[in-house]
N, C-alpha and C positions, 0 to 999 in steps of 0.2 A: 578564358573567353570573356569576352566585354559585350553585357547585355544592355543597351539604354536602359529600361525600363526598370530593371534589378539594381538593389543594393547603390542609391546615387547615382548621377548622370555619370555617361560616358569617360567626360574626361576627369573625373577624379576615379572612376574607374582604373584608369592608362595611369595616371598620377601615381595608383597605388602597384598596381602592377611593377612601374619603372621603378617607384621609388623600393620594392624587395629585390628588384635585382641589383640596384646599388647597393644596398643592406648586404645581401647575401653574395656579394664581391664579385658578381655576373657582368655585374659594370664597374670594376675598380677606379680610386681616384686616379684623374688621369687622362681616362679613357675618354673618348670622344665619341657621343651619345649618337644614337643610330638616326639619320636625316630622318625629314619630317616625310621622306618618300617611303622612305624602308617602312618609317612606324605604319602610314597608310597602306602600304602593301601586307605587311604581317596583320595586320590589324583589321584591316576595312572600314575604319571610320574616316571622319572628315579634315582636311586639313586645319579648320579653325579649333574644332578637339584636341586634335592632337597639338597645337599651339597652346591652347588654355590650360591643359594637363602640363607641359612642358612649364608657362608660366608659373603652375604650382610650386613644382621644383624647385621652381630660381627664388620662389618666394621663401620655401624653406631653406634655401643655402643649400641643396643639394648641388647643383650645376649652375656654370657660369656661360654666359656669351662670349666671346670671344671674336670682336670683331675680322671679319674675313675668314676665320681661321675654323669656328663652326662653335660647337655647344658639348664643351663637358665637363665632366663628375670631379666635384671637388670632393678633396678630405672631409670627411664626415664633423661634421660640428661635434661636441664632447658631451657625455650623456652625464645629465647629472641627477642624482638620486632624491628622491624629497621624501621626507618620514611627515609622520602626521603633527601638524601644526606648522610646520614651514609656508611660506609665503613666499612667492615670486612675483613682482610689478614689473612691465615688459620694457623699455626703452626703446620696443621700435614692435613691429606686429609682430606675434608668436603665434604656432601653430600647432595644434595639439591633437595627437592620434591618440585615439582612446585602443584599451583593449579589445573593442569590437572591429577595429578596424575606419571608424569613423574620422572623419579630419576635418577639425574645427578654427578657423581661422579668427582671431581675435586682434581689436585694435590698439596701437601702443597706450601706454598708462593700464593696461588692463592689468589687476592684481588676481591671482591666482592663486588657490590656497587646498593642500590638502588635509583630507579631515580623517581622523581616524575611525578605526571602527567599532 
């Protein structure tokens, strides 16, 4: 259930929701993601939400447009592991889910570094 007021707005709410069912192979690549009518009918939120959530997606490389044809799930980008002291500098924006479930969007040239403990 998607609360405004709870845990970030709405649509990085739906953001997160869609993007575990893509995770969790509910939405396999391929598939072609449910209209922005289904999402408002399952869901109850508004059609510019559920656009903005979707724009998440596209922004992580989860789903593609597809002119005429509709909006969906690509191949999952490739997970890569980082030990402490590595360093990553972005070539285009990167988006980072923390393990609380947060999603932070940062701009290209952004250096990223993890630290041990």
């Amino acid at each position: 259930m998607i609360v405004p007021d709870r845990e970030g707005a709405a649509y990085r709410q739906l953001a997160s929701v869609l993007r575990d069912r893509i995770r969790n192979g509910e939405l396999p690549p391929g598939r072609r993601m449910p209209s922005e009518k289904d999402l408002h009918d399952e869901f109850g939120l508004a059609r510019e939400t559920i656009r903005r959530a979707l724009a998440v997606l596209r922004q992580e490389g989860l789903i593609e447009v597809r002119q005429g044809h509709g909006t969906f799930v690509v191949d999952a980008p490739p997970t890569v592991e980082l030990r402490p002291g590595d360093q990553v500098t972005s070539s285009a924006a990167i988006t980072v889910t923390r393990a609380t479930g947060d999603v932070e969007t940062y701009p290209t040239g952004t250096t990223l570094t993890v630290r041990g403990k």
